[in-house]
PDB file of N, CA, C and O in Angstrom:
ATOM      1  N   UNK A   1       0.824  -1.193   0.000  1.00  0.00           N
ATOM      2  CA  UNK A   1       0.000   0.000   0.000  1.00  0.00           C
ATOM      3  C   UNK A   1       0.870   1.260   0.000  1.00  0.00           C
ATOM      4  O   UNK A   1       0.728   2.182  -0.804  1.00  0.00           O
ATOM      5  N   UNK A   2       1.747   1.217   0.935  1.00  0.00           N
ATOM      6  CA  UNK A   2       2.507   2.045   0.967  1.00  0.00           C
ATOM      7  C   UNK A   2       3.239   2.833  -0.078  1.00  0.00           C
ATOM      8  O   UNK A   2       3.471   4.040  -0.153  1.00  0.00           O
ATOM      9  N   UNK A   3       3.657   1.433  -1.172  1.00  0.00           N
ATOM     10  CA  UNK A   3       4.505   1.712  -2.502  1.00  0.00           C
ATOM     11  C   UNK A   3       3.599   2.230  -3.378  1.00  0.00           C
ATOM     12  O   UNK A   3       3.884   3.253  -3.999  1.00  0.00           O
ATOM     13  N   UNK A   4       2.539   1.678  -3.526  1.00  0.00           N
ATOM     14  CA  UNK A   4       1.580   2.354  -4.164  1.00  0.00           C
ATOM     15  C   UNK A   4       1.199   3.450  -4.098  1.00  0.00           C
ATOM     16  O   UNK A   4       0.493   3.890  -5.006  1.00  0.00           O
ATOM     17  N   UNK A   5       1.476   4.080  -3.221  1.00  0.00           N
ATOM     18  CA  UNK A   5       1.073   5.626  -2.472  1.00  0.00           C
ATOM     19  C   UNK A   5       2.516   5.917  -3.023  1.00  0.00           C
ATOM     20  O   UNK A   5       2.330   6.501  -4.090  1.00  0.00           O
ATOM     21  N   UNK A   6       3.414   5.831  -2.876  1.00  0.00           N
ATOM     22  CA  UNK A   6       4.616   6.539  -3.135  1.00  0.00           C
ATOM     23  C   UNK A   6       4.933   6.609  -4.877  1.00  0.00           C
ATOM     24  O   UNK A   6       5.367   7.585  -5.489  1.00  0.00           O
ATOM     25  N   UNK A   7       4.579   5.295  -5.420  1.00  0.00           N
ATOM     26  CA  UNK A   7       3.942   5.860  -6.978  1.00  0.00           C
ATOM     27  C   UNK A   7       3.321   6.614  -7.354  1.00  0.00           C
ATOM     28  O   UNK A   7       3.554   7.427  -8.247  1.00  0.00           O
ATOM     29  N   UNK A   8       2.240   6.444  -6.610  1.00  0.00           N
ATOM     30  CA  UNK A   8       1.155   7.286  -7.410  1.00  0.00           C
ATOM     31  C   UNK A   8       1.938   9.151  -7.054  1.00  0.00           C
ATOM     32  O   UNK A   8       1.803  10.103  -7.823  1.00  0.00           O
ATOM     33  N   UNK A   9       2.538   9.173  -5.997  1.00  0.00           N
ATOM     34  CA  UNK A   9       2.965  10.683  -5.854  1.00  0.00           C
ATOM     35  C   UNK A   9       4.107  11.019  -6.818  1.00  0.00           C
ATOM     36  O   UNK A   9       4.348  12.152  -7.235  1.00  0.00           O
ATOM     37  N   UNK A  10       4.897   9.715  -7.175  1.00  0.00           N
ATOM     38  CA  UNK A  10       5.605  10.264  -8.189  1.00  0.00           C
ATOM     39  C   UNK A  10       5.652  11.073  -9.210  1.00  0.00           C
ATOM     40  O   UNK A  10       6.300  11.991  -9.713  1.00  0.00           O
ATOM     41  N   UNK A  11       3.891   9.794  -9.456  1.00  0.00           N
ATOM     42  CA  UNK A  11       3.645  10.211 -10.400  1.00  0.00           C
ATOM     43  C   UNK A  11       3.050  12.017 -10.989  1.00  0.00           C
ATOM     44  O   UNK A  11       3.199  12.715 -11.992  1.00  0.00           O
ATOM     45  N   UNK A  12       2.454  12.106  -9.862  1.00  0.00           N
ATOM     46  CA  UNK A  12       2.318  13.332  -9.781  1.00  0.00           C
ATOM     47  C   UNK A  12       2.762  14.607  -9.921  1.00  0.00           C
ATOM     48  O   UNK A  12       2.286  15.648 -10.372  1.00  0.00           O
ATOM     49  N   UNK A  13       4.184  14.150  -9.235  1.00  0.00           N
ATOM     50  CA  UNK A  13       5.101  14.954  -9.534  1.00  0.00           C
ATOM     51  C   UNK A  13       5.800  14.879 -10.921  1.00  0.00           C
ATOM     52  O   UNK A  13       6.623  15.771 -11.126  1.00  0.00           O
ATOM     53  N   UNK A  14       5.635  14.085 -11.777  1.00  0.00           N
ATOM     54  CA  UNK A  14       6.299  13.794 -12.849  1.00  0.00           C
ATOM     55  C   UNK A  14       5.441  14.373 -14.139  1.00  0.00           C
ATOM     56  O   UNK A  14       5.839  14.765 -15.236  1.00  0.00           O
ATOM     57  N   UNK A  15       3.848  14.256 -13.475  1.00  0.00           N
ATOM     58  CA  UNK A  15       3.458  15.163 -14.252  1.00  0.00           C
ATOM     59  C   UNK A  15       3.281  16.718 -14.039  1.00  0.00           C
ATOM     60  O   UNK A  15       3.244  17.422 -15.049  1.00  0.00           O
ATOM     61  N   UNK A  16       3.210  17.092 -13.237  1.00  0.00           N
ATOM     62  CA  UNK A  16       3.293  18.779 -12.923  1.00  0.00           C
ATOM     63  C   UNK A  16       4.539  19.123 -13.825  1.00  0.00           C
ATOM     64  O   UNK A  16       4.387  20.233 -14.334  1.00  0.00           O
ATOM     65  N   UNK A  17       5.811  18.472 -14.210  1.00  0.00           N
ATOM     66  CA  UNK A  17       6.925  19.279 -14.791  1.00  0.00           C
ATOM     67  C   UNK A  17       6.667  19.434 -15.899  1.00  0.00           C
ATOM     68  O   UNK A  17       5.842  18.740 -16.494  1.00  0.00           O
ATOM     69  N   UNK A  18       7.322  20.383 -16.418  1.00  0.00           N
ATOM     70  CA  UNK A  18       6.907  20.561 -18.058  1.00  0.00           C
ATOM     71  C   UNK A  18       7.666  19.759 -18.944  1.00  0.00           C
ATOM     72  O   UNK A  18       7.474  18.549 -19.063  1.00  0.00           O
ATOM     73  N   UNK A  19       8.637  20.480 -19.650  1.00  0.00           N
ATOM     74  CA  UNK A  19       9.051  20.144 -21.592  1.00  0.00           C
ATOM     75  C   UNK A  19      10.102  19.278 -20.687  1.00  0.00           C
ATOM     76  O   UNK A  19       9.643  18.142 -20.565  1.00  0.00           O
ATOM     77  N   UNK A  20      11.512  19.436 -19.922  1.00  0.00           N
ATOM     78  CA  UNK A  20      12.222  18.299 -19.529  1.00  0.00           C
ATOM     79  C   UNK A  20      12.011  17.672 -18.206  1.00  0.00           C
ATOM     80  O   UNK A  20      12.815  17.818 -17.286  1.00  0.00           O
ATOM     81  N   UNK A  21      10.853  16.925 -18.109  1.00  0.00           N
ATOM     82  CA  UNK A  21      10.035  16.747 -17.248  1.00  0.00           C
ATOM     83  C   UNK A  21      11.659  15.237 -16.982  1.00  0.00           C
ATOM     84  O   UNK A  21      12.112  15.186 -15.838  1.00  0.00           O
ATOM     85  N   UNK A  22      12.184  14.412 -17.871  1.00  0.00           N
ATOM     86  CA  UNK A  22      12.838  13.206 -17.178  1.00  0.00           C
ATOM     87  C   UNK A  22      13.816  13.618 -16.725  1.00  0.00           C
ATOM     88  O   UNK A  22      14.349  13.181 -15.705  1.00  0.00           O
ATOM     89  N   UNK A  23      14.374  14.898 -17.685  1.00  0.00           N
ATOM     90  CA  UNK A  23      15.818  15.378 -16.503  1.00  0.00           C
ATOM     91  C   UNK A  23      15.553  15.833 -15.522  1.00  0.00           C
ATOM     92  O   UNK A  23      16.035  15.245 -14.555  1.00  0.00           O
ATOM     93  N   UNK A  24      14.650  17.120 -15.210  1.00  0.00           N
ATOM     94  CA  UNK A  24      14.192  17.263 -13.823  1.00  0.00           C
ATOM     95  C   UNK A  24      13.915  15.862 -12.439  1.00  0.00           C
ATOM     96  O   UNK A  24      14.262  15.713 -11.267  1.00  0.00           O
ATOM     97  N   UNK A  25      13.262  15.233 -13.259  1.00  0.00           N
ATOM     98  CA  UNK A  25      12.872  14.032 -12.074  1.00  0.00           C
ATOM     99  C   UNK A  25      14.298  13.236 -11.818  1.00  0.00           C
ATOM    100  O   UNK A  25      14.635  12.887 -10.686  1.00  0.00           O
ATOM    101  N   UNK A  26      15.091  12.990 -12.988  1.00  0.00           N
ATOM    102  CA  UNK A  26      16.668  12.855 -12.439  1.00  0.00           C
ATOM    103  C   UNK A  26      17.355  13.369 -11.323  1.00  0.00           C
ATOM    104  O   UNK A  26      17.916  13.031 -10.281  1.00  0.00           O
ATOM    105  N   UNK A  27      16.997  14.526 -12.149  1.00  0.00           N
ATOM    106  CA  UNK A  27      17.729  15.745 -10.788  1.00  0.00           C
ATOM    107  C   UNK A  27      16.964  15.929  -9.595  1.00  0.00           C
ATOM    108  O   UNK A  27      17.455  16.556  -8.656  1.00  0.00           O
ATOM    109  N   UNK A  28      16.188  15.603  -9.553  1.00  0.00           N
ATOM    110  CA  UNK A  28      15.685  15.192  -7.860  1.00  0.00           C
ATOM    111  C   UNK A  28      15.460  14.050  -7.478  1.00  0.00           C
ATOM    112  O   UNK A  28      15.048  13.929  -6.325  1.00  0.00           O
ATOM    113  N   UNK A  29      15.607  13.124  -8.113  1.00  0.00           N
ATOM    114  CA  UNK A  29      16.104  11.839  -7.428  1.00  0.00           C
ATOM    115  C   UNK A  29      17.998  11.932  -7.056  1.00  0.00           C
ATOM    116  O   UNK A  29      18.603  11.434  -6.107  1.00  0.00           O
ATOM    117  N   UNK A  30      18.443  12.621  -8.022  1.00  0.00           N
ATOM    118  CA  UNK A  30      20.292  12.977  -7.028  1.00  0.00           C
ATOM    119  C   UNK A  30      19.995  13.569  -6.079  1.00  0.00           C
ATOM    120  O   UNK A  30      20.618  13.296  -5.053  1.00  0.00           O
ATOM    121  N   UNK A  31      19.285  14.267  -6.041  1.00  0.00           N
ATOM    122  CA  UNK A  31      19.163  15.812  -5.107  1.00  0.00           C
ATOM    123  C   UNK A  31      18.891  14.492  -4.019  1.00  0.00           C
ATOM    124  O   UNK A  31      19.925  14.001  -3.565  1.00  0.00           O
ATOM    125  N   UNK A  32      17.911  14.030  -3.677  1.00  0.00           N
ATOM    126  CA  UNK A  32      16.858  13.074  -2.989  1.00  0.00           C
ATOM    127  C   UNK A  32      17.987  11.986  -2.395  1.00  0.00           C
ATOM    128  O   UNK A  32      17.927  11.937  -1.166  1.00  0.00           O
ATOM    129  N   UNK A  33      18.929  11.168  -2.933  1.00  0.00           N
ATOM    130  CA  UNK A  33      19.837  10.213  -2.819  1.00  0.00           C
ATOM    131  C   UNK A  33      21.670  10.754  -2.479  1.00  0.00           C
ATOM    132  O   UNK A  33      22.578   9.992  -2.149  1.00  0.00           O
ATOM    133  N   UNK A  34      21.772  12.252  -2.690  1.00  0.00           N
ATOM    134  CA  UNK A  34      22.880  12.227  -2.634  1.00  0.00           C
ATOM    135  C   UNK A  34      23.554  12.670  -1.007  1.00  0.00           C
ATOM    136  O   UNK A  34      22.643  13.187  -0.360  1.00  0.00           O
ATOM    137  N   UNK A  35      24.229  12.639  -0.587  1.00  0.00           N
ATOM    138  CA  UNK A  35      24.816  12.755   0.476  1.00  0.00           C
ATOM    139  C   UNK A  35      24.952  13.915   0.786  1.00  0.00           C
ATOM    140  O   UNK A  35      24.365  14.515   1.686  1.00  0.00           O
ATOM    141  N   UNK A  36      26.029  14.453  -0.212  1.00  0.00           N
ATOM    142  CA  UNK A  36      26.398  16.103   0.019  1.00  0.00           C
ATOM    143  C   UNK A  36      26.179  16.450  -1.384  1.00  0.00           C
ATOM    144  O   UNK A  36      26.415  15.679  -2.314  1.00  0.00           O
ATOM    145  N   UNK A  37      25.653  17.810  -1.523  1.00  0.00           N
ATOM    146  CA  UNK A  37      25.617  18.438  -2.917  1.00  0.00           C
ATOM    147  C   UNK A  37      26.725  19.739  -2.982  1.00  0.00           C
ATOM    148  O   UNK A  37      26.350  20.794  -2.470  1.00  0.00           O
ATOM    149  N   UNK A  38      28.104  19.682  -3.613  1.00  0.00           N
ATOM    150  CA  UNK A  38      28.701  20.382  -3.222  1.00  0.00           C
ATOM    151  C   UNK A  38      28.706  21.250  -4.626  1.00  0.00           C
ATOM    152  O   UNK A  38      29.389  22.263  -4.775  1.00  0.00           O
ATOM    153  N   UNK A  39      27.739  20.629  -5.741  1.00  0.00           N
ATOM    154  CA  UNK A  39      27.570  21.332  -7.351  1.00  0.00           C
ATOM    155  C   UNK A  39      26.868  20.799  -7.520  1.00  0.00           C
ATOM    156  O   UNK A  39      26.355  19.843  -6.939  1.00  0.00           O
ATOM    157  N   UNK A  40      26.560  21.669  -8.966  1.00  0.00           N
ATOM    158  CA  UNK A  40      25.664  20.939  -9.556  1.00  0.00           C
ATOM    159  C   UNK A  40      26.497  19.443 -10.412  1.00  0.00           C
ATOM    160  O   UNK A  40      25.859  18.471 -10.817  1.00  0.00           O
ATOM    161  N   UNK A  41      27.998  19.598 -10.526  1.00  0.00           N
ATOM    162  CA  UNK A  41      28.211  18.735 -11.225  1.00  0.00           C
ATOM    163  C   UNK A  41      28.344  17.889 -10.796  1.00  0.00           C
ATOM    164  O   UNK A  41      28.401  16.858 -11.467  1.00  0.00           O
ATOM    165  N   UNK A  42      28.488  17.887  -9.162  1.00  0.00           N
ATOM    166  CA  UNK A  42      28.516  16.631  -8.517  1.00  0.00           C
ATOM    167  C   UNK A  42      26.865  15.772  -8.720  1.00  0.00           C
ATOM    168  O   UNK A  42      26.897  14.543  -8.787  1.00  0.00           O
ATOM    169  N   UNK A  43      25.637  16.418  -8.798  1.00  0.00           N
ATOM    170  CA  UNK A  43      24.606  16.049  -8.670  1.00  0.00           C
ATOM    171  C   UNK A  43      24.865  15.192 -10.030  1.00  0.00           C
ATOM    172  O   UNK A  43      24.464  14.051  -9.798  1.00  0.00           O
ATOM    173  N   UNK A  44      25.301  15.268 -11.164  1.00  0.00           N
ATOM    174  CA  UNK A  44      25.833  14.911 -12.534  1.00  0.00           C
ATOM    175  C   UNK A  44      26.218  13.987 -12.549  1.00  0.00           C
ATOM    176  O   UNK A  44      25.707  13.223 -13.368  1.00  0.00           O
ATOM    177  N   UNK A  45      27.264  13.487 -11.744  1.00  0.00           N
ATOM    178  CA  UNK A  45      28.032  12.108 -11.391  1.00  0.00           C
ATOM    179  C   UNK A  45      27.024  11.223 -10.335  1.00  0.00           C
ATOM    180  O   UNK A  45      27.654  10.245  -9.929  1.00  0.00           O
ATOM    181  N   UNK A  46      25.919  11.267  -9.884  1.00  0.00           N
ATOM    182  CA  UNK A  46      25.029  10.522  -9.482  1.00  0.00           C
ATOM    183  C   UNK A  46      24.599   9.502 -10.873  1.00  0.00           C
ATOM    184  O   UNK A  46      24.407   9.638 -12.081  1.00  0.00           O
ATOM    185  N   UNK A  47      24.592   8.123  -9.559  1.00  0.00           N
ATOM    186  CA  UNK A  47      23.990   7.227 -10.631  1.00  0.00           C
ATOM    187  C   UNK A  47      22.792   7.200 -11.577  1.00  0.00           C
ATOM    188  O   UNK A  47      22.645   6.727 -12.704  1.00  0.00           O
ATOM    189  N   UNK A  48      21.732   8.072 -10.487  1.00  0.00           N
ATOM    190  CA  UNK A  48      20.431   8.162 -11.234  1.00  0.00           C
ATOM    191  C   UNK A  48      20.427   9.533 -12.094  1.00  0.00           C
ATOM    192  O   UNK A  48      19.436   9.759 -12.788  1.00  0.00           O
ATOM    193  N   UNK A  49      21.192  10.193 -12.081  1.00  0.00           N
ATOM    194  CA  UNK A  49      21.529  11.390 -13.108  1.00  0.00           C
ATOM    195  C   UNK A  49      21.973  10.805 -14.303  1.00  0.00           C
ATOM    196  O   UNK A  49      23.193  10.771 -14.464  1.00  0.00           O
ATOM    197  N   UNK A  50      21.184  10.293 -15.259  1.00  0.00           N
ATOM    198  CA  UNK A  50      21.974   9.701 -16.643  1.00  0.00           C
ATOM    199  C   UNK A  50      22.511  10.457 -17.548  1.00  0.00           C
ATOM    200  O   UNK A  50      23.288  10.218 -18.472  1.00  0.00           O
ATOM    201  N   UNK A  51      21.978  11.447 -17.151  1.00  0.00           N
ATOM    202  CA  UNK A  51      22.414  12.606 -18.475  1.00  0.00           C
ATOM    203  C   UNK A  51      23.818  13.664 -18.438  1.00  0.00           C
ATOM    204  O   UNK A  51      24.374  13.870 -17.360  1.00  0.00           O
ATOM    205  N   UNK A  52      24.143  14.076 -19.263  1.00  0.00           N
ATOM    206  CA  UNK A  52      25.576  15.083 -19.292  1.00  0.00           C
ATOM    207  C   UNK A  52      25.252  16.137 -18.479  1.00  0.00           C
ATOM    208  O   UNK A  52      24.133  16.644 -18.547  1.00  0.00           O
ATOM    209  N   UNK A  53      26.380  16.665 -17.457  1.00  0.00           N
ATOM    210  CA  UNK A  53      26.139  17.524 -16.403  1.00  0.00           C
ATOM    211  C   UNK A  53      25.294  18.886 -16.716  1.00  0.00           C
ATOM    212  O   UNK A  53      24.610  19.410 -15.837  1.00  0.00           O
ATOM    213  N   UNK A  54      25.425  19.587 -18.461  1.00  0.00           N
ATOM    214  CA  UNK A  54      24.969  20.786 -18.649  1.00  0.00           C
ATOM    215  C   UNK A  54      24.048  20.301 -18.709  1.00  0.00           C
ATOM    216  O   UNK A  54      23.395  21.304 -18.997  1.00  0.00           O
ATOM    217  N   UNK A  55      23.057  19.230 -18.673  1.00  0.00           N
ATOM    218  CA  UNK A  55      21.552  19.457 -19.012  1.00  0.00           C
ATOM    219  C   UNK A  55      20.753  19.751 -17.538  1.00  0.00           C
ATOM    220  O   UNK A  55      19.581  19.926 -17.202  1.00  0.00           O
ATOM    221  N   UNK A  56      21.894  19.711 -16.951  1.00  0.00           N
ATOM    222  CA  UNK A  56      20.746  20.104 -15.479  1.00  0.00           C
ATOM    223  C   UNK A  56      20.860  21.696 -15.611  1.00  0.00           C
ATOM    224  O   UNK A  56      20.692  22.094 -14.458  1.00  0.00           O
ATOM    225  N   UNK A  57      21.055  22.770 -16.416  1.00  0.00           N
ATOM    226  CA  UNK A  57      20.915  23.870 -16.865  1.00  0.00           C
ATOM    227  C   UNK A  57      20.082  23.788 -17.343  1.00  0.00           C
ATOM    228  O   UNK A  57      19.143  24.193 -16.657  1.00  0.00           O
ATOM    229  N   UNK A  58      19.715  23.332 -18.590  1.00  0.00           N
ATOM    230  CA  UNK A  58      18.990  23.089 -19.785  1.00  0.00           C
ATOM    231  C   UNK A  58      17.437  22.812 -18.604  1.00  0.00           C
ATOM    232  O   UNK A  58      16.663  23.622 -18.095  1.00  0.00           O
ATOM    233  N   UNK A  59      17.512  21.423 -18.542  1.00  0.00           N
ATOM    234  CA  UNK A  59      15.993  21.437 -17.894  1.00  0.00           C
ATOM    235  C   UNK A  59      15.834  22.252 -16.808  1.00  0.00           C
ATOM    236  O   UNK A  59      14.635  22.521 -16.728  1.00  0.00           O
ATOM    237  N   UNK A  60      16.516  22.827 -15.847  1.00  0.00           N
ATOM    238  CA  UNK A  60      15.894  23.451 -14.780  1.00  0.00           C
ATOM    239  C   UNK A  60      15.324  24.928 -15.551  1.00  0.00           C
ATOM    240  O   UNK A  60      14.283  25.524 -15.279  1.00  0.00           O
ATOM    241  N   UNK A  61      16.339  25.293 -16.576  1.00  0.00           N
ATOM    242  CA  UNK A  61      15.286  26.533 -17.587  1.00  0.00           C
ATOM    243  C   UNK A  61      14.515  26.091 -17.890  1.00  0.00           C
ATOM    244  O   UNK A  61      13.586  26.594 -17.256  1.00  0.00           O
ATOM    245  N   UNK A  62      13.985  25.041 -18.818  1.00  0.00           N
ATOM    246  CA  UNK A  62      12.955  24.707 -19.745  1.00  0.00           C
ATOM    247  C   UNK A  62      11.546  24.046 -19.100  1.00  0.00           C
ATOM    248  O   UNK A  62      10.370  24.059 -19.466  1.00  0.00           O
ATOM    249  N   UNK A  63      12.170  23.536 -18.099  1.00  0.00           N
ATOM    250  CA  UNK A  63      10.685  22.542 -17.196  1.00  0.00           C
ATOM    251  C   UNK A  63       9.635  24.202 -16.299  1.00  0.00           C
ATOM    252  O   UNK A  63      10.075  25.228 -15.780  1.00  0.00           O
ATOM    253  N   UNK A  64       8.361  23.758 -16.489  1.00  0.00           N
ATOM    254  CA  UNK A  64       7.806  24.729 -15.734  1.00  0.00           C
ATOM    255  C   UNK A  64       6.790  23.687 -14.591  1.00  0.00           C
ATOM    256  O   UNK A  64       5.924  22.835 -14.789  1.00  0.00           O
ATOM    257  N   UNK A  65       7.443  24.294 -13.314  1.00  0.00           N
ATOM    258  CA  UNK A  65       6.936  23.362 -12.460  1.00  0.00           C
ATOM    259  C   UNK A  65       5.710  24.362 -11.543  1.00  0.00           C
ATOM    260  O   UNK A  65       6.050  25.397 -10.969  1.00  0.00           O
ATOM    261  N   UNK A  66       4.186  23.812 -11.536  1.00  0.00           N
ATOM    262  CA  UNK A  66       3.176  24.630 -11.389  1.00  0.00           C
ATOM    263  C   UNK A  66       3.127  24.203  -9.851  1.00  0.00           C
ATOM    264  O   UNK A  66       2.804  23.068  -9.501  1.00  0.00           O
ATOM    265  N   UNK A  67       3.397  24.987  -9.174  1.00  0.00           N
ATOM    266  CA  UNK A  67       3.170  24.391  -7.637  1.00  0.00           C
ATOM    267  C   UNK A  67       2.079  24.259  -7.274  1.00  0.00           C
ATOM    268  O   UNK A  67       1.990  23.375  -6.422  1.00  0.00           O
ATOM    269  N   UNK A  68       0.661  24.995  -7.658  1.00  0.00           N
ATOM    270  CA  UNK A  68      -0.398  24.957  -7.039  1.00  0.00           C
ATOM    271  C   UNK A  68      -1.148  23.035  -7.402  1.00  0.00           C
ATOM    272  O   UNK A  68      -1.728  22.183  -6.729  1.00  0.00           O
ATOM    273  N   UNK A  69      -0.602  23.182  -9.017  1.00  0.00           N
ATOM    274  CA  UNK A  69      -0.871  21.707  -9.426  1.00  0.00           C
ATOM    275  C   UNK A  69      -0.271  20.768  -8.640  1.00  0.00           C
ATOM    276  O   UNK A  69      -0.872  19.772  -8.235  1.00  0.00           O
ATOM    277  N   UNK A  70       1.114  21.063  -8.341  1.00  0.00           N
ATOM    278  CA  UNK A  70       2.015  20.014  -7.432  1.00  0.00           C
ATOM    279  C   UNK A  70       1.289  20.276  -5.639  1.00  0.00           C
ATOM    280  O   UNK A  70       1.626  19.560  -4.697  1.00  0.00           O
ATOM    281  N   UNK A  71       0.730  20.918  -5.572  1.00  0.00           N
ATOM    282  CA  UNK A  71       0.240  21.186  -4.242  1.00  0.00           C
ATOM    283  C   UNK A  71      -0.884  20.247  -3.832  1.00  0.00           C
ATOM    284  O   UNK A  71      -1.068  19.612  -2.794  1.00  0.00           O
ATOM    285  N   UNK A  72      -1.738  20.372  -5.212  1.00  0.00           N
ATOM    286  CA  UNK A  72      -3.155  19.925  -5.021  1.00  0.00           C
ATOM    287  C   UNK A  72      -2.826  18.080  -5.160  1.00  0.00           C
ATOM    288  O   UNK A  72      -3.457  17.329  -4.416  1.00  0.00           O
ATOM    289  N   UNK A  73      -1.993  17.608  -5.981  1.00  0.00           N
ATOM    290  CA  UNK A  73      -1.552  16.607  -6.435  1.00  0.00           C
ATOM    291  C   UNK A  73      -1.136  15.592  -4.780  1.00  0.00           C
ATOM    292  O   UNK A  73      -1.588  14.505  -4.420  1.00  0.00           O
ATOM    293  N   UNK A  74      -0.383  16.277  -4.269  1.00  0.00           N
ATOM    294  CA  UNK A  74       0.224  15.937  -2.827  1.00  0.00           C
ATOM    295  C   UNK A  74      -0.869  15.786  -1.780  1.00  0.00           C
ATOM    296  O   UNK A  74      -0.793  15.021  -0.819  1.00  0.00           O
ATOM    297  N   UNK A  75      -1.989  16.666  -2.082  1.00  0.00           N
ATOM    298  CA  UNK A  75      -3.277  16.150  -0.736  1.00  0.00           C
ATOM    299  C   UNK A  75      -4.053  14.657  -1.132  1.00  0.00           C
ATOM    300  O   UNK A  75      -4.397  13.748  -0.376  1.00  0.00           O
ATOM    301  N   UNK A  76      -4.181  14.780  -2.590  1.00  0.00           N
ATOM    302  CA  UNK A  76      -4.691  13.720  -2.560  1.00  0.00           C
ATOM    303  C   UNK A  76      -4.444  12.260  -2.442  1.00  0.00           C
ATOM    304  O   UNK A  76      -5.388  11.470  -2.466  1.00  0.00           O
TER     305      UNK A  76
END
């Protein structure tokens, strides 16, 4: 039940992001798993970061993350 609840919020969150909605969710699963964040390029060298370090530039410009959607998403 539990996991199921923690899917379904993923999911949620995965949809509130916009245009680089998989690099974003990358980058907060490093953010989420990493120990110390001492860069961004360290967040880069995370396992679940698959992508080349500049795209965590790239999507954190391009994704538009609607909080009120991500708000409402989280009560339910």
């Amino acid at each position: 039940m539990i996991l199921t609840q923690l899917e379904k919020f993923r999911q949620a969150v995965y949809d509130c992001l916009g245009k680089a909605k998989d690099a974003v969710f990358e980058l907060m699963d490093a953010v989420l798993t990493s120990p110390s964040i001492p860069s961004f390029v360290s967040l880069s060298q995370s396992p679940v970061f698959r992508r080349q370090w500049s795209s965590i530039y790239a999507a954190l410009h391009d994704t538009g993350l609607w909080t009120k959607r991500l708000e409402k998403s989280s009560q339910q």
